[in-house]
C-alpha positions as semicolon CSV with decimal commas, in nm:
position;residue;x (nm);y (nm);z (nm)
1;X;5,195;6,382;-8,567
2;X;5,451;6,378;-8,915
3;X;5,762;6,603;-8,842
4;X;5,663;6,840;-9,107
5;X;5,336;6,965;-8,918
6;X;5,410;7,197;-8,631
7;X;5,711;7,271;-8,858
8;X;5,486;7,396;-9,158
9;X;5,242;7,562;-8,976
10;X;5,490;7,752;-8,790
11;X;5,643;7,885;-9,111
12;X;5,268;7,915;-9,242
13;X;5,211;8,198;-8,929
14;X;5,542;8,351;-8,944
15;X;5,510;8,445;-9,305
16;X;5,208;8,658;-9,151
17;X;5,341;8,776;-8,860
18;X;5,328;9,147;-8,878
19;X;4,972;9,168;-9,058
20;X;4,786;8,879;-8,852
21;X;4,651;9,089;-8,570
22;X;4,464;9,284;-8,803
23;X;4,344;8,980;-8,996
24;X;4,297;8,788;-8,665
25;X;3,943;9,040;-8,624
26;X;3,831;9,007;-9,000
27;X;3,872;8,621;-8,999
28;X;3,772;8,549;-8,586
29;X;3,337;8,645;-8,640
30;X;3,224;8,737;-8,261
31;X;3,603;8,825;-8,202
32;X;3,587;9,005;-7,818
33;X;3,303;8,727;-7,717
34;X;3,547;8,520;-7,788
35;X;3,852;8,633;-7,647
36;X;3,633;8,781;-7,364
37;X;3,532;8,459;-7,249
38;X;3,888;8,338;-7,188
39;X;3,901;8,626;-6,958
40;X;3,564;8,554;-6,765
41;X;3,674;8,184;-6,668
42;X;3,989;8,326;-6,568
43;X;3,785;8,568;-6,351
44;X;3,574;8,296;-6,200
45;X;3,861;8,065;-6,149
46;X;4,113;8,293;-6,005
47;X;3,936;8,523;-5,838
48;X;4,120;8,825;-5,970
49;X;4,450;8,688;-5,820
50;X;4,601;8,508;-6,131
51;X;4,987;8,542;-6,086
52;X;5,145;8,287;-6,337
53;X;4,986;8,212;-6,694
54;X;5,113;8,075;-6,949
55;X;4,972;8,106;-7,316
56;X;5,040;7,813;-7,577
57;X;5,087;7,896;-7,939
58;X;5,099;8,271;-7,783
59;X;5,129;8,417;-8,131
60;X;5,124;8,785;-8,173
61;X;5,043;8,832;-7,782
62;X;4,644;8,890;-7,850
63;X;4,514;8,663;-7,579
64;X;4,780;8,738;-7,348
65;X;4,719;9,119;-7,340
66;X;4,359;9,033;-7,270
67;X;4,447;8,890;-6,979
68;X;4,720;9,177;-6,925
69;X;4,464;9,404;-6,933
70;X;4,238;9,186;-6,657
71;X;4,482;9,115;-6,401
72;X;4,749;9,370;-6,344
73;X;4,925;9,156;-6,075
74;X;4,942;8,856;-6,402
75;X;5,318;8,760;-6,556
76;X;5,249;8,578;-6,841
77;X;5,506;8,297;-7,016
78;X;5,489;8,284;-7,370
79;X;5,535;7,961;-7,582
80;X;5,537;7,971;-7,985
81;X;5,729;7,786;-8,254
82;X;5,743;8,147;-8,425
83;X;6,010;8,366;-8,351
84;X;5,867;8,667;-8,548
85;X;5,509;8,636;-8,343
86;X;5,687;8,609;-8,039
87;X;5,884;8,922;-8,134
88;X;5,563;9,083;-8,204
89;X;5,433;8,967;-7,845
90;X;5,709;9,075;-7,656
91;X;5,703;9,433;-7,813
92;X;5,323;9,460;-7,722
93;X;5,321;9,253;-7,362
94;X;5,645;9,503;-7,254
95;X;5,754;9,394;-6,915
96;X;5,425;9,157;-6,812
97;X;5,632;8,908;-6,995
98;X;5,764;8,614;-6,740
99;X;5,945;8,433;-7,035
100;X;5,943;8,325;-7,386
101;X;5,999;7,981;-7,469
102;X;6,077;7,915;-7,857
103;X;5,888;7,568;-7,879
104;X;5,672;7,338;-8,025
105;X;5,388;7,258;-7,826
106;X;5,383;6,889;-7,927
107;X;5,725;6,893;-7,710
108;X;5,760;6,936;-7,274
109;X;5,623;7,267;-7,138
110;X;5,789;7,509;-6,902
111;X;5,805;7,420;-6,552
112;X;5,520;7,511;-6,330
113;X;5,276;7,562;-6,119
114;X;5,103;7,768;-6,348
115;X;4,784;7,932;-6,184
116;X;4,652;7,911;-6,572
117;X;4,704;7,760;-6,900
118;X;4,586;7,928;-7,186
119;X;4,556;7,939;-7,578
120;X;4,380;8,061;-7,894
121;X;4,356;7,940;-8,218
122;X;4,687;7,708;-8,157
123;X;4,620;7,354;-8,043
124;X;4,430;7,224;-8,322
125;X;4,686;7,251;-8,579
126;X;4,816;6,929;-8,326
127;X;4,674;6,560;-8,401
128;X;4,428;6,410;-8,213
129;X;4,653;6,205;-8,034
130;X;4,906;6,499;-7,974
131;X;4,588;6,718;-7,812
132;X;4,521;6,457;-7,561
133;X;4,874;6,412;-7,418
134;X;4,903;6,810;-7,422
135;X;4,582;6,785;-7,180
136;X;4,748;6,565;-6,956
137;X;5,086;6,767;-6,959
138;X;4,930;7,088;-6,900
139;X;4,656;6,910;-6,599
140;X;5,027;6,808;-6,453
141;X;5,158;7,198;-6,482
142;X;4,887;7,360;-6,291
143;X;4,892;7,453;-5,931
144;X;4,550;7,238;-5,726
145;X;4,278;7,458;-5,827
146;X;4,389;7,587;-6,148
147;X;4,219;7,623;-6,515
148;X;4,301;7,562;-6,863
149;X;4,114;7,812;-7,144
150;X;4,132;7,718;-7,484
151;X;3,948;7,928;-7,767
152;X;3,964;7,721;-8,034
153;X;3,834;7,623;-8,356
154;X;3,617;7,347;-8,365
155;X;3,501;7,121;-8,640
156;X;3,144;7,018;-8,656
157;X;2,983;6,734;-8,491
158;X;2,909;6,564;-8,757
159;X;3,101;6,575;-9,095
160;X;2,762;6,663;-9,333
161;X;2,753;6,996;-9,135
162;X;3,125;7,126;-9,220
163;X;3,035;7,290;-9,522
164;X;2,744;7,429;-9,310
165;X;3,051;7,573;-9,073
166;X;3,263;7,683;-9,375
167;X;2,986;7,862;-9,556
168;X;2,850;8,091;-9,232
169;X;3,241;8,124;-9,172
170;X;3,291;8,302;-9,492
171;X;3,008;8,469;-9,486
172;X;3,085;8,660;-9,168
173;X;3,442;8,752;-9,238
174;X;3,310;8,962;-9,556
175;X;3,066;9,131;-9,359
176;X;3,360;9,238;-9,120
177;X;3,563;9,357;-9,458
178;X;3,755;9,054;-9,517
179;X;3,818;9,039;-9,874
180;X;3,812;8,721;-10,074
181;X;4,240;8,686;-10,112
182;X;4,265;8,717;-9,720
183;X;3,999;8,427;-9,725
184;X;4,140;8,232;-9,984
185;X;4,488;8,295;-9,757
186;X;4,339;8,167;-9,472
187;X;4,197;7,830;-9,584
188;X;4,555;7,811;-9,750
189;X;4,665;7,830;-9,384
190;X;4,405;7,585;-9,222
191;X;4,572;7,321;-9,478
192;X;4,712;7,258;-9,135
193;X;4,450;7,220;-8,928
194;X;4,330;6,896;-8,750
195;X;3,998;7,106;-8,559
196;X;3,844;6,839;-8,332
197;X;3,473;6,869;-8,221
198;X;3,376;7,020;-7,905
199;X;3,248;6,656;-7,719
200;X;3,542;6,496;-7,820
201;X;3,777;6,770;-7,664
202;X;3,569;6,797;-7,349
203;X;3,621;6,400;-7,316
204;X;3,953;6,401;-7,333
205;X;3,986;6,685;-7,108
206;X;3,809;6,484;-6,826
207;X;4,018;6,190;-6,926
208;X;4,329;6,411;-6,864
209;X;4,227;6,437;-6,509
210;X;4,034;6,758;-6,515
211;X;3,754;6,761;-6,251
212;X;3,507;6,936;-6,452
213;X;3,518;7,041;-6,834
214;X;3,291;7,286;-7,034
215;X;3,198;7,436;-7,360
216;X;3,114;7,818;-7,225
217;X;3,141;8,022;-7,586
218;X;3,018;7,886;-7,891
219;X;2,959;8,031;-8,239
220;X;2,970;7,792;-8,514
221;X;3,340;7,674;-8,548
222;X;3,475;7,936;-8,259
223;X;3,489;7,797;-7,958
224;X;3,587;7,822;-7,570
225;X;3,639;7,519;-7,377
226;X;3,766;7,525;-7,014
227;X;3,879;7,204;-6,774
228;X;3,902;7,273;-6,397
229;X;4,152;7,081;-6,200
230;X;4,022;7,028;-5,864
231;X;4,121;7,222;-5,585
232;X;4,243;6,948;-5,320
């Protein structure tokens, strides 16, 4: 990945910091099915006794109080390359904050065992190549047992469909009340992007060592994958 990536995206989400929750549910179609889903494999997976999580590209804090909100017992660690969305997490997450890391997630990742890995709309602004050694990095932070979530946005599987994704995309964010500068904003924004499709990312999460991978939300170019890392 070129320096200037992580580095302009970063500034790209900063700039937006204070209005981006709001946006986040104008521009995210199927919004709490999607963040929802996060919170059922964490169910599954931890049994209701998730203790340490931490949440790549943590933003604004949205996925994080999710899973606030589902496990009260939960301290969650927060790592963004944004210091005004991790101000904005920190003010909403109050004291179920373990720690904030300032960081790029291209670089190492906080010391586990983590119980769970999370993130939401974060990795794909990464290369292909960056993804796949995040995989392994974060399979290597979790405690035997343990789960990675990513909601994500996906490209399609095959290129002739992506205008197919971009078109239904639009068209769902003005039926939620986006208006046509916030979309014009946001595919200023996904200049950044590097979405991979859901195979691919389910490949390479197997490849990373996870036991079991799956694709258990999907609505166009939203989508939750999970990888398992097995138990023993």
């Amino acid at each position: 990945m070129s320096a200037a990536g992580p580095i302009a995206s970063a500034e790209a989400f900063s700039a937006h910091a204070r209005d981006y929750t709001a946006l986040r549910r104008r521009l995210v179609p199927g919004y709490d099915a999607f963040y929802g889903s996060v919170v059922d494999v964490l169910r599954l997976a931890g049994d209701g006794g998730l203790r340490r999580v931490l949440d790549l590209g943590a933003g604004t804090g949205l996925l994080s109080a999710e899973i606030a909100a589902a496990f009260p017992t939960a301290r969650i660690e927060l790592l963004d390359a944004s210091e005004p969305m991790l101000a904005e997490a920190r003010e909403r997450l109050g004291d179920r904050v373990g720690a904030v890391h300032v960081a790029d997630m291209a670089g190492p990742l906080p010391d586990g065992p983590f119980d769970a890995v999370v993130s939401a709309l974060a990795i794909h602004h990464l290369a292909d190549a960056d993804k796949r050694t995040l995989m392994a990095r974060v399979h290597d932070r979790l405690r035997p047992g343990g789960v990675f979530v990513n909601a994500e946005q996906v490209a399609a599987p095959a290129r002739a469909l992506q205008p197919v994704y971009e078109r239904r995309w639009a068209a769902d964010c003005r039926a939620l009340g986006a208006s046509e500068r916030e979309l014009d904003d946001a595919r200023e924004r996904m200049r950044h992007d590097r979405c991979a499709d859901v195979e691919s990312q389910l490949a390479w999460l197997r490849q990373a060592g996870f036991s079991a991978a799956d694709c258990v939300y999907k609505a166009w170019r939203f989508a939750v994958l999970a990888g398992f890392k097995e138990a023993t």
